[in-house]
N, C-alpha and C positions, 0 to 999 in steps of 0.2 A: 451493665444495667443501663437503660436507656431513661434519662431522667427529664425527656421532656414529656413523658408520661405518652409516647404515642410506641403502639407495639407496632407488628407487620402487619400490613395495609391500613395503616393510617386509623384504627378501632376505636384508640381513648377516645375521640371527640364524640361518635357517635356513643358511647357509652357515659362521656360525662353527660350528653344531651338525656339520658333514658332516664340518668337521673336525677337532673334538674324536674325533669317531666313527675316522674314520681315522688320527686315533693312534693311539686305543685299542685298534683293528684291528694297529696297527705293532708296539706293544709288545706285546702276546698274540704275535702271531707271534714277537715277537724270545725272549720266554721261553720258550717253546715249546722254539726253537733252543738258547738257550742250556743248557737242561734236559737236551735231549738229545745235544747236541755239544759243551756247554759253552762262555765266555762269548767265546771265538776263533772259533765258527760263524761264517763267510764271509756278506759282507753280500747276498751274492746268493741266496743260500739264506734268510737272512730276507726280502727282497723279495717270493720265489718265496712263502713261504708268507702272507703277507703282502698277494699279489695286487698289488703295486704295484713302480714300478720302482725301481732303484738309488737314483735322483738325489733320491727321494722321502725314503729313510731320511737322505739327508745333508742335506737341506735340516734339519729337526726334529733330526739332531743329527750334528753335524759331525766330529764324530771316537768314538772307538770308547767313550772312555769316557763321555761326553755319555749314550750307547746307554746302557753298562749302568747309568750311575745314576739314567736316565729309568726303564729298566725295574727296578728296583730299586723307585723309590718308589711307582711304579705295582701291584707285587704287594705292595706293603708296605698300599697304599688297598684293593688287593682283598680282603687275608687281613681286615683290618678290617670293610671289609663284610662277609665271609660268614661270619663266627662269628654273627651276631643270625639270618643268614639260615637257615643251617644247623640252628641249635632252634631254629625256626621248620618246614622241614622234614622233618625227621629224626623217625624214629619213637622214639625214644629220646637221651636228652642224652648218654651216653655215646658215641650211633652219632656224633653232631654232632661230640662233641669226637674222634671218631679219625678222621673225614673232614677235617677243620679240621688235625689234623696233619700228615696225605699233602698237604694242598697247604702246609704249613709246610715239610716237608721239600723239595717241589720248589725253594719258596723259598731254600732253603737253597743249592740249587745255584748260583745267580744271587748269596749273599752272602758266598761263600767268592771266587767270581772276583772280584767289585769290592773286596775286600782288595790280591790281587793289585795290583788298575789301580791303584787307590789307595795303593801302600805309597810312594810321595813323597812322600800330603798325608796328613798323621798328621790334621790339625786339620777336613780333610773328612769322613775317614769318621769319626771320634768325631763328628761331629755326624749324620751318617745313620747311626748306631747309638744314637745317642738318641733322633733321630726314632721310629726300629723299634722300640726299649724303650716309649716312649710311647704307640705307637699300638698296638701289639701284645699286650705285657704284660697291661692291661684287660679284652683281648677272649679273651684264655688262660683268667683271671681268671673272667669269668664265663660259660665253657662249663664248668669244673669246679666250680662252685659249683651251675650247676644240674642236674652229675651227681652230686653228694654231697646235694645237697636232694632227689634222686627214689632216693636210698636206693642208686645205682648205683655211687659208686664212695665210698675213704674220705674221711674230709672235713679230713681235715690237710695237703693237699698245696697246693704254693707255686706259681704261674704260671712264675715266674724257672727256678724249681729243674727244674722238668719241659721248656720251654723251652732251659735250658741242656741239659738232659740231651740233648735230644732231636740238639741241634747237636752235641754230641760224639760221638754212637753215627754222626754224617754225614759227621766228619772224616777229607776220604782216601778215601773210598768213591770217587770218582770214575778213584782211580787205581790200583785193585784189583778186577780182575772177578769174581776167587773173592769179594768180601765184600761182603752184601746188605745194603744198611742200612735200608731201606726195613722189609725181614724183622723185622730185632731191634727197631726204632723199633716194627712192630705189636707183637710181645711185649711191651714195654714197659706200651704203652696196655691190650692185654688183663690185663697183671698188676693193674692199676688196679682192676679192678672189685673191688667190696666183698666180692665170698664166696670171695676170694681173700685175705680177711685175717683174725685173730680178734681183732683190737682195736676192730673197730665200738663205739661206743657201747651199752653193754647185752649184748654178748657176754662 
């Protein structure tokens, strides 16, 4: 038996890659769901979107909460990559950092439910909310640093502070239709910019 896991012509790599891939595929789908039907979205409705079947989401994770803290960590690596990506393409650092919000706030929808799954293991999710502080905070961090360096918005504001702000304008939206939160979270970001203040430096 050959146990570096590689058969004839060298296959296992391009096979573990199919199926990194088809995770990746599993959980976009399952956030998706969760996004929009919230983190109880029936698993056959993630499959469906998902393109694979039932037995597939349970193999990679066996019960429901497995699901959301997979996809958890999974938009937690995404939001991380795409702030560099984002001013990178974004015609402006402020565009960057209010695109990088809306998918914060989707996020948000997926980290209010794993509270829920989680209110048994105190000592789990304090550790995937540090994980998130860590990996996120950073990436908050310097999408408003290179909107306050391009003279776009003012340059006193905190990752944490605007980040928390953002999760509490979130909280409950999900179970009130009159209340858009998505709405007042853009107010927010457009208050941001700098000729909406008169404390710039030199005014």
């Amino acid at each position: 038996m050959n146990d570096s896991g590689e058969g004839p012509g060298g296959t296992a790599r391009p096979r573990r890659s199919d199926a990194r891939r088809n995770k990746k595929t599993l959980l976009d789908a399952a956030a998706a769901a969760f996004v929009a039907s919230g983190v109880e979205a029936p698993v056959r409705d993630i499959a469906a979107r998902a393109g694979v079947g039932v037995g597939t989401i349970y193999r990679h994770f066996p019960t429901r909460a497995d699901l959301i803290i997979g996809v958890y960590r999974h938009q937690v690596e995404s939001l991380a990559e795409a702030g560099p990506a984002l001013l990178e393409s974004s015609a402006s650092a402020h565009g960057a950092l209010g695109r990088w919000i809306d998918l914060f706030v989707d996020f948000l929808v997926t980290k209010h439910g794993l509270a829920a799954v989680l209110k048994s293991d105190n000592a789990g999710f304090d550790t995937l909310h540090s994980y998130f502080l860590d990996r996120l905070v950073p990436v908050c961090t310097e999408l408003l640093e290179a909107a306050a360096a391009a003279g776009e918005i003012r340059s006193d504001l905190d990752a944490y502070e605007l980040m928390r702000g953002v999760g509490n304008l979130c909280i409950g939206a999900e179970n009130d239709p009159r209340y858009d939160a998505r709405r007042l979270v853009e107010f927010l970001i457009q208050g941001l910019r700098a000729e909406h203040t008169d404390d710039r430096p030199g005014r």
